[in-house]
Steps between C-alpha positions, in 0.01 A plus 500: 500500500506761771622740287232458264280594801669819543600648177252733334395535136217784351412532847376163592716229752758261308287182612490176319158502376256225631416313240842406439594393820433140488686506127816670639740222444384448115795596305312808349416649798869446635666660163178786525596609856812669467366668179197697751871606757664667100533840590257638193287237482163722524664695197529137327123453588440860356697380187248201452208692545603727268582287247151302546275844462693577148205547231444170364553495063325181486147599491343179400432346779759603741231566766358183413791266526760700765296696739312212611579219688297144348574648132930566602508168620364337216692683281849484756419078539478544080806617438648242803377252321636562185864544597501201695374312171779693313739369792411144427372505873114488427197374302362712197310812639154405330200714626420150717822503699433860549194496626605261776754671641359822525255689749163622343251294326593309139258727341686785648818368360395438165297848421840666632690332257274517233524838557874476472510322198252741298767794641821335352637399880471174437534244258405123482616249254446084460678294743711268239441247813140533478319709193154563744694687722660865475826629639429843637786743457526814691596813296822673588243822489339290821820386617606881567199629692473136727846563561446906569504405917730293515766678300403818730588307802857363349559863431424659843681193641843581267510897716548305801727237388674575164462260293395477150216254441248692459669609155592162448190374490281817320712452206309150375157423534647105561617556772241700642299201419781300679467716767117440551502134432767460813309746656146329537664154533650695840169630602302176423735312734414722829312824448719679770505861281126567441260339760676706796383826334116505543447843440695516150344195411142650555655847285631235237187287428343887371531645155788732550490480888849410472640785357282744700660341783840611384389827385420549879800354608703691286336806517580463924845406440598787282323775739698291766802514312474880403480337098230631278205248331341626232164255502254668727263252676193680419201294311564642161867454499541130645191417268703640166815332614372170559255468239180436744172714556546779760205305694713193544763704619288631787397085541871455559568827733254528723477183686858531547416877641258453707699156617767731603804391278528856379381844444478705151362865501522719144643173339805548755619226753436632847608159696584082465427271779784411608433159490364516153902639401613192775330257249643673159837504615544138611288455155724656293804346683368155467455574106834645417690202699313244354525597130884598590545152600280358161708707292822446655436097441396606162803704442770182614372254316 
């Protein structure tokens, strides 16, 4: 642990991040540790961010289901729920069950997937075990964007260790639902990969906050990294990306300026906190180990 104390990355100090400490021993954290000591890793960070800011081809809603947190959830704990039932390992996912699993209000829940339905991305049919209720069915359409992150993070995680699940997985939208169901039955046990990240939880729970965040991000590491990044992080150009009003983007931005976590001038990155990168890095580390490990129990058996 010293060494992680002394090491350097983008400028900021190697140091375990503090709202892991206390989690340290969880298996995640011990197989996402030597992943932050990979010589490249802020280029496999780079590679995720890049991959997240990609123009989105699924305009209805992809702002309204991805780029905010309540709404990914619903649709995430969906799609869990479905491939467990598929596995034989869980009840029907009826609008009932999913309504009491998931964060939000049930009125939320069920104008989002209303929503969903009259788009195509999901489906409902009778349950043979009880005609009043309908099985909800994800769309492989949904199952592809839901999965966009964590497929991003298997893929920056396969530069630093070569392997090949990433392509293993992207290849069938089963086992991407496989991969989500194991997933969220992982998180729901002990939230040890969210919680500790305040400050990407606060950019997550805003329309597109998300992605702005690794827009930023990105747009530091490449300058960092002598790369180029073609998305400039001016009003107009993170608005047309994302999908939201140039006014929201401004909501999102300027707290965070005048908070200190960085500084933009002519839609150019000027500087990061460095404890703002701290948190992203052990973020992204805890991500890529823990759907390495999902998909690697996936993957044998």
């Amino acid at each position: 642990m010293d060494q992680m104390h002394t090491e350097h990355f983008a400028g900021n100090p190697r140091i375990v991040y503090g709202g892991v400490e206390e989690h340290l021993q969880e298996p995640v954290w011990q197989a996402a540790m030597p992943l932050l000591a990979r010589p490249g890793y802020e280029r496999a960070v780079l590679a995720y961010c890049r991959r997240m800011v990609e123009p989105n081809d699924f305009r209805w809603p992809a702002n309204k289901i991805f780029a905010q947190k309540t709404r990914y959830i619903t649709c995430y704990m969906l799609i869990a729920l479905a491939g467990r039932f598929d596995l034989g390992i869980g009840p029907a996912p009826t609008m009932t069950l999913l309504k009491s699993v998931v964060p939000g209000s049930g009125r939320q829940a069920s104008d989002l997937i209303a929503g969903l339905r009259a788009g195509g991305y999901v489906t409902a049919e009778q349950n043979p075990s009880d005609r009043r209720e309908l099985i909800l069915r994800p769309t492989e359409a949904l199952i592809l964007k839901i999965a966009r992150s964590p497929l991003a993070f298997l893929a920056s995680s396969a530069l630093l260790e070569q392997h090949a699940l990433h392509d293993w997985v992207a290849v069938d939208p089963l086992r991407m639902g496989d991969l989500l169901a194991r997933s969220m039955d992982a998180i729901l046990t002990k939230d040890v990969l969210f919680a500790p990240f305040p400050t990407i939880v606060d950019f997550s729970g805003r329309d597109s906050g998300y992605l702005i965040l690794c827009a930023v991000i990105g747009a530091h590491l490449s300058r960092s990294g002598g790369e180029s990044w073609d998305l400039q992080l001016s009003y107009d150009a993170l608005s047309q990306r994302f999908q939201v009003s140039r006014q929201h983007v401004g909501n999102v931005l300027t707290p965070s300026v005048k908070r200190g976590l960085f500084s933009i001038q002519n839609g150019r990155i000027e500087d990061v906190d460095g404890g703002l990168l701290t948190e992203f890095f052990w973020w992204s580390a805890g991500q890529m180990a823990h759907y390495q490990m999902v998909a690697r129990e996936l993957s044998s058996g």
